[in-house]
C-alpha beads as a LAMMPS data file, in Angstrom:
LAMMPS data file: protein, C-alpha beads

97 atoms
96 bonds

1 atom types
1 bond types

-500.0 500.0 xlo xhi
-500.0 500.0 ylo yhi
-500.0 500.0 zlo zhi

Masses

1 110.0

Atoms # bond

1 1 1 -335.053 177.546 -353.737
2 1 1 -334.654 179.382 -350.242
3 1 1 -335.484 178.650 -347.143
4 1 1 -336.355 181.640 -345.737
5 1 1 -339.914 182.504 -344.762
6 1 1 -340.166 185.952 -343.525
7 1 1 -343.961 185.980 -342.756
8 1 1 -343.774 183.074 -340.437
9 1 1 -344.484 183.579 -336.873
10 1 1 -342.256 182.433 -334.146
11 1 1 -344.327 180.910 -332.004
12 1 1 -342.627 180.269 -328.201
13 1 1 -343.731 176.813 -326.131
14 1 1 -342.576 175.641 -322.684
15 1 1 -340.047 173.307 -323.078
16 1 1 -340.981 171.287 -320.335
17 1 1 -344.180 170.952 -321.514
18 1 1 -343.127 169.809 -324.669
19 1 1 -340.834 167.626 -323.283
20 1 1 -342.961 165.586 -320.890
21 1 1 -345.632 165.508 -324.095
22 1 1 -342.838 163.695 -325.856
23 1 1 -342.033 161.511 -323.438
24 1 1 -345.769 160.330 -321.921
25 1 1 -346.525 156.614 -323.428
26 1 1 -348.922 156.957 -326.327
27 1 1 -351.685 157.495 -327.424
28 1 1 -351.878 160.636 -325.284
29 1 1 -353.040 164.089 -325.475
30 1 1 -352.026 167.183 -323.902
31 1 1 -353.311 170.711 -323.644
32 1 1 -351.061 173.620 -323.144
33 1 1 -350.984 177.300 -324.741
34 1 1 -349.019 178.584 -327.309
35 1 1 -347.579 182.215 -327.739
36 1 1 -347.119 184.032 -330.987
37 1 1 -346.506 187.682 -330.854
38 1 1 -347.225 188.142 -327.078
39 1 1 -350.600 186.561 -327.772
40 1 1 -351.584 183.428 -326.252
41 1 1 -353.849 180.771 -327.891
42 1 1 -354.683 177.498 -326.517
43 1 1 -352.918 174.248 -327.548
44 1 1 -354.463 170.796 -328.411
45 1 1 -351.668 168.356 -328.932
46 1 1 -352.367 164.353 -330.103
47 1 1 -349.663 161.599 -330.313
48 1 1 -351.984 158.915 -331.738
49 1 1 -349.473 156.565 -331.341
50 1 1 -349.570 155.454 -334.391
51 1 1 -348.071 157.188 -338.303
52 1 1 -351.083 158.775 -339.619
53 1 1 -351.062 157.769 -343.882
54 1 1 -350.308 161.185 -345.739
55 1 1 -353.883 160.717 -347.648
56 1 1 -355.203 161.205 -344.223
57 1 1 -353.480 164.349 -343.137
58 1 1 -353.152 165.999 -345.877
59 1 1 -356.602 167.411 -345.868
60 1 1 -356.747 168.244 -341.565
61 1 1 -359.213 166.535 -339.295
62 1 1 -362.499 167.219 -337.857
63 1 1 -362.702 168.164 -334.503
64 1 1 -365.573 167.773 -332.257
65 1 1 -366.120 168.621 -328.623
66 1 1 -368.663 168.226 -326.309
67 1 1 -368.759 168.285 -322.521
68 1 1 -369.938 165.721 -320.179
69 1 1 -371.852 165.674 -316.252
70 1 1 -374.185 166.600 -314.259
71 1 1 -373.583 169.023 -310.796
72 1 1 -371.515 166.299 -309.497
73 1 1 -369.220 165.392 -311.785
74 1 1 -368.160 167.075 -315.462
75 1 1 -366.014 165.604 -318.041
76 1 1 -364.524 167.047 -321.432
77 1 1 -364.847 165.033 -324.453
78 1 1 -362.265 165.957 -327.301
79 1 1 -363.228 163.965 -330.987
80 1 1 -360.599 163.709 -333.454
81 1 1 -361.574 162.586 -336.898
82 1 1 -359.012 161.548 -339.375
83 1 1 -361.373 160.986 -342.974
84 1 1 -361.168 157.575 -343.935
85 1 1 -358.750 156.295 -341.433
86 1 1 -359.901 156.549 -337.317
87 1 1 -361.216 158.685 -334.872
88 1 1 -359.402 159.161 -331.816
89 1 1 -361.522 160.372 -328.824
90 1 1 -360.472 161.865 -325.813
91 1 1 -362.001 162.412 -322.184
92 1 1 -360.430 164.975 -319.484
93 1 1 -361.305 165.300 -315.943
94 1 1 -361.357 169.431 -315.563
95 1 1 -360.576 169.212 -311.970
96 1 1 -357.814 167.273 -312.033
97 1 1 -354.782 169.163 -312.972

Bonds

1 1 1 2
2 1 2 3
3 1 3 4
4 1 4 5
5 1 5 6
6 1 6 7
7 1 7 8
8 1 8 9
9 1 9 10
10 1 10 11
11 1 11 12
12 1 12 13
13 1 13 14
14 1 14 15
15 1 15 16
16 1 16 17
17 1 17 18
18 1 18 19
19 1 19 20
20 1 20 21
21 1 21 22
22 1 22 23
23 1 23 24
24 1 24 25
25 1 25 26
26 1 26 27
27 1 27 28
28 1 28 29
29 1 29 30
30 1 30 31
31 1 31 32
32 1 32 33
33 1 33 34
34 1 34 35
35 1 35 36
36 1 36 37
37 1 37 38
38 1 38 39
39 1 39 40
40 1 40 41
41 1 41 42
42 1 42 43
43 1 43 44
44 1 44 45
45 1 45 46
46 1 46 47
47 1 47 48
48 1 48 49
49 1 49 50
50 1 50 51
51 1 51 52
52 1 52 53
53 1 53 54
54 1 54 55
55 1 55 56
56 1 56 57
57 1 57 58
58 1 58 59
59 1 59 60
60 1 60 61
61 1 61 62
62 1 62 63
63 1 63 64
64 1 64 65
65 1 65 66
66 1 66 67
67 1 67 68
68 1 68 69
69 1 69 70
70 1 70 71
71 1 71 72
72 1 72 73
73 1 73 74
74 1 74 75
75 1 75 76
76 1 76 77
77 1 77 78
78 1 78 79
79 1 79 80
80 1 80 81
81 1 81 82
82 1 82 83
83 1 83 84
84 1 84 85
85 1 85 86
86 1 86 87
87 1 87 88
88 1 88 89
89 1 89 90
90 1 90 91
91 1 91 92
92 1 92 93
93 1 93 94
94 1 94 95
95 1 95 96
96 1 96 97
């Protein structure tokens, strides 16, 4: 069997990005963008702290969104829905960087 996959993308992240993701205490989320073919897409990255079961994964997750405030304050909401195992829901402050 080979291990070459000649449709696959290269896809190009900022290493310190990724490394301060790796290295913030879980849980913890992070958003970021990703580059593939001089194309940027945004980037939702979860570290549930926790090893999700395979029987959860294997199928994806939900995601739900929603966002939060009134004119003097606004909040992101971020719902992550593993089937049968948890939901892990996250809230961002958009003006704080």
């Amino acid at each position: 069997m080979s291990n070459v996959y000649p449709l696959l993308p290269k896809l190009a992240l900022n290493r310190r990005f990724v490394r301060d993701f790796l290295d913030a205490a879980e849980p913890c989320c992070a958003l970021g963008v990703i580059e593939e073919r001089k194309q940027a897409y945004p980037l939702l990255a979860l570290r549930p702290g926790v090893v999700l079961p395979d029987h959860c994964t294997e199928h994806g997750f939900e995601l739900g969104h929603s966002v939060l405030g009134d004119s003097k304050y606004e909040i992101v909401h971020f719902a992550f829905e593993f089937g049968g195992f948890a939901t892990y829901n996250v809230l961002l402050n958009p003006s704080d960087p």
